[in-house]
C-alpha positions as CSV (number, residue, x, y, z in Angstrom):
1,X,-8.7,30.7,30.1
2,X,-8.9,27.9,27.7
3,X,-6.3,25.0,28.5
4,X,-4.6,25.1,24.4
5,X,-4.8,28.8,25.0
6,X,-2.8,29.4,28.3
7,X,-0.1,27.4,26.5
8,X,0.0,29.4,23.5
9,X,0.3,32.2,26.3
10,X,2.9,30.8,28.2
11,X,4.7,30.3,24.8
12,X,4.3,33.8,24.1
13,X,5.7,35.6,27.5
14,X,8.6,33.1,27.2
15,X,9.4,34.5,23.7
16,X,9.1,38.3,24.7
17,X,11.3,38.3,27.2
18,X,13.9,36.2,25.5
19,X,13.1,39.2,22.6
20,X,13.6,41.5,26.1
21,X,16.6,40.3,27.5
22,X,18.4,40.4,24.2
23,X,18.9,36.6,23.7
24,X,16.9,36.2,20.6
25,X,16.1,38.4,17.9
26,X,12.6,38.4,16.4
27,X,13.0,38.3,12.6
28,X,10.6,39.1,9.9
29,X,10.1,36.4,7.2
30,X,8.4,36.9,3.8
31,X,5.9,34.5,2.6
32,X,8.3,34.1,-0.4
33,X,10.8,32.4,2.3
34,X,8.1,30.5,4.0
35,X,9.0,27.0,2.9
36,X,6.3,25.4,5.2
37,X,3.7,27.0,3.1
38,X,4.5,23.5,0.8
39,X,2.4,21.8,2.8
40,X,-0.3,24.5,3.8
41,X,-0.9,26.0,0.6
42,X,-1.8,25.0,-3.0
43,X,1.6,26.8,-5.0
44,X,2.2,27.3,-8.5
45,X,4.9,24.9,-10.2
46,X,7.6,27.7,-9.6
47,X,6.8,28.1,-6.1
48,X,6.5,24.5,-5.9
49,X,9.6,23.9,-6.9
50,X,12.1,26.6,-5.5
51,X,10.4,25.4,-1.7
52,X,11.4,21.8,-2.5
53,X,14.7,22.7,-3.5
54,X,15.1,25.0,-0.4
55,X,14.0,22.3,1.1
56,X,16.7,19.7,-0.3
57,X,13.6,17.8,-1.8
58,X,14.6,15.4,-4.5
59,X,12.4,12.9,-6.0
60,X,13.7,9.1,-5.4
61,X,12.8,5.6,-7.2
62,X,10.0,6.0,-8.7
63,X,6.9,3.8,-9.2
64,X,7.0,2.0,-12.3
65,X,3.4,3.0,-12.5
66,X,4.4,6.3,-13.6
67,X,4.2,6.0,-17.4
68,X,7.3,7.9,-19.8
69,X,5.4,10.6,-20.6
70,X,4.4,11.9,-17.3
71,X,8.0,12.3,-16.3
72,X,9.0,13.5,-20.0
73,X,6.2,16.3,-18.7
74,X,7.3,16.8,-15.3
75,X,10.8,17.3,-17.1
76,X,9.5,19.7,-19.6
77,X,8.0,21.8,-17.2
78,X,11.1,22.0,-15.1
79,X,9.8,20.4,-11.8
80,X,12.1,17.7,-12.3
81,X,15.8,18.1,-12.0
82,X,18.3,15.4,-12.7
83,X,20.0,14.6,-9.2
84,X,23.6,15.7,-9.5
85,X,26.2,12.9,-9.0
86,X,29.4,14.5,-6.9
């Protein structure tokens, strides 16, 4: 057995019988909930941003590099939310 792989298998029995014994609960998530799929996948715009906002995501300072127009855009297309003062 392959030194990553008895980990992995370790990890595994550990798991199953915490599943077993009733103190953790195995839960099915959808891709639609998987929020780390921001970083593993290319995502439309809509996917792009409901995983940021799950993910509390808001955009900071930004460089003055970035010109008007492309945040007039990013607005437009609704990636860009105005941060909520409260």
């Amino acid at each position: 057995m392959h030194g990553r792989s008895k980990h992995i298998d370790v990890r595994l029995h550990f798991l199953r019988d915490l599943t077993k014994d009733g103190k953790i609960q195995m839960l099915h998530c959808s891709s639609f909930e998987q929020v780390a799929d921001i970083m593993t996948k290319a995502l439309s715009l809509d996917n792009f941003c409901r995983i940021r906002d799950m993910l509390g995501m808001l955009i900071g300072k930004l460089s003055p590099r970035v010109s008007q127009l492309q945040l007039l855009g990013l607005r437009a297309r609704g990636c860009l939310r105005p941060k909520l003062v409260g």
